[in-house]
N, CA and C atoms as an extended XYZ file, in Angstrom:
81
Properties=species:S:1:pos:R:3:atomname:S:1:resname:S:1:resid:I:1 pbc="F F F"
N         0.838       -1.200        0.000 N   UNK     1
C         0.000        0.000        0.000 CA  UNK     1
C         0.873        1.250        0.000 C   UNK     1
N         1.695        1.274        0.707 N   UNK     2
C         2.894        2.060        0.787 CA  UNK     2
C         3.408        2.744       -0.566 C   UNK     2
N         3.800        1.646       -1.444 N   UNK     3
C         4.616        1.948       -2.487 CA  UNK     3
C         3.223        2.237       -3.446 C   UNK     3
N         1.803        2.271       -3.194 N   UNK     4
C         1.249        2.996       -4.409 CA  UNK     4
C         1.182        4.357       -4.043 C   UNK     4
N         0.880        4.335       -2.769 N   UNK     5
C         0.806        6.080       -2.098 CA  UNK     5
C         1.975        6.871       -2.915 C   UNK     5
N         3.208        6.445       -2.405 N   UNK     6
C         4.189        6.859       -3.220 CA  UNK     6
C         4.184        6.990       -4.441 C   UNK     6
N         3.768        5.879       -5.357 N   UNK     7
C         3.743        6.328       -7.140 CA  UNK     7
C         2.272        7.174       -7.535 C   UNK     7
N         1.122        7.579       -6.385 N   UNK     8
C         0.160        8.733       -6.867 CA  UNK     8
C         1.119        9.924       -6.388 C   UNK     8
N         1.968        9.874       -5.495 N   UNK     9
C         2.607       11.563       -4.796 CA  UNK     9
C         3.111       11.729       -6.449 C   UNK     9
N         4.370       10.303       -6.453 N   UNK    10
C         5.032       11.189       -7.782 CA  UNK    10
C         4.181       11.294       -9.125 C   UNK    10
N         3.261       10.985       -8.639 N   UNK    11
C         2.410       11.517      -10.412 CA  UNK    11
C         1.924       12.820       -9.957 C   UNK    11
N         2.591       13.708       -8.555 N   UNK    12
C         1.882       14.766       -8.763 CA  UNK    12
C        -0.082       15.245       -8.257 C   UNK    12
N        -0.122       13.973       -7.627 N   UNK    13
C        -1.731       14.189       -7.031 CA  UNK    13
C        -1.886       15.598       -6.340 C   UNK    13
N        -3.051       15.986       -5.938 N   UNK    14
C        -3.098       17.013       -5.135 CA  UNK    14
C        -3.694       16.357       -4.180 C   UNK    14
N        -3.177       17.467       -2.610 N   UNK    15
C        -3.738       16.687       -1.451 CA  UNK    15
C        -5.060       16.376       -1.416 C   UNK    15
N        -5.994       16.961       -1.922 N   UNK    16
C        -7.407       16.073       -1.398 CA  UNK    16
C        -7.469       15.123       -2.208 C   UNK    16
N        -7.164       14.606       -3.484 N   UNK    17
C        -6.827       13.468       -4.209 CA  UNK    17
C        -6.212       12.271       -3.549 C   UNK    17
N        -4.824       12.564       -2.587 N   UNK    18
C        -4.206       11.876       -1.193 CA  UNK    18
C        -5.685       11.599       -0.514 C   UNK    18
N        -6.032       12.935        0.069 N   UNK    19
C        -6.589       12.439        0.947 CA  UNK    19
C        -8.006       11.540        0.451 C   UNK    19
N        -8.667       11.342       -0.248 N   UNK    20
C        -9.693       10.584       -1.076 CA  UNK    20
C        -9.165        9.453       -1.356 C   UNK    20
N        -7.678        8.900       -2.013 N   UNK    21
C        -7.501        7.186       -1.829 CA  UNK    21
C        -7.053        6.618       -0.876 C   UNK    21
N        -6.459        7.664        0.068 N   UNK    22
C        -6.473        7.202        1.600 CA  UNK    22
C        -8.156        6.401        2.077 C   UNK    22
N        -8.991        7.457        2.011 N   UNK    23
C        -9.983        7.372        2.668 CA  UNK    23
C       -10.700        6.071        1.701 C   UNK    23
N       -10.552        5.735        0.538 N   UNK    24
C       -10.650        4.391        0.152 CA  UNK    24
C        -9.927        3.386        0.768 C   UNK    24
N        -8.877        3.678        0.518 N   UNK    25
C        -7.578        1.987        1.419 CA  UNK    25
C        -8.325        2.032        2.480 C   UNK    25
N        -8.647        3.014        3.607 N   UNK    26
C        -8.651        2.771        4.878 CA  UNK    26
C       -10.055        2.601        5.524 C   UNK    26
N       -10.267        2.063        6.262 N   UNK    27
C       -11.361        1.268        6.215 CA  UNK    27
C       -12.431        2.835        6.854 C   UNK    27
């Protein structure tokens, strides 16, 4: 899970984008 977080940062996501597939992975 780790290493996809990492390959959306380097594509450049914006934080509420972070914060929205966070809030998918996490229960």
């Amino acid at each position: 899970m780790v290493i996809q977080v990492i390959n959306f940062n380097l594509e450049g996501i914006t934080h509420d984008d972070f914060m929205g597939v966070a809030n998918e992975v996490a229960p």
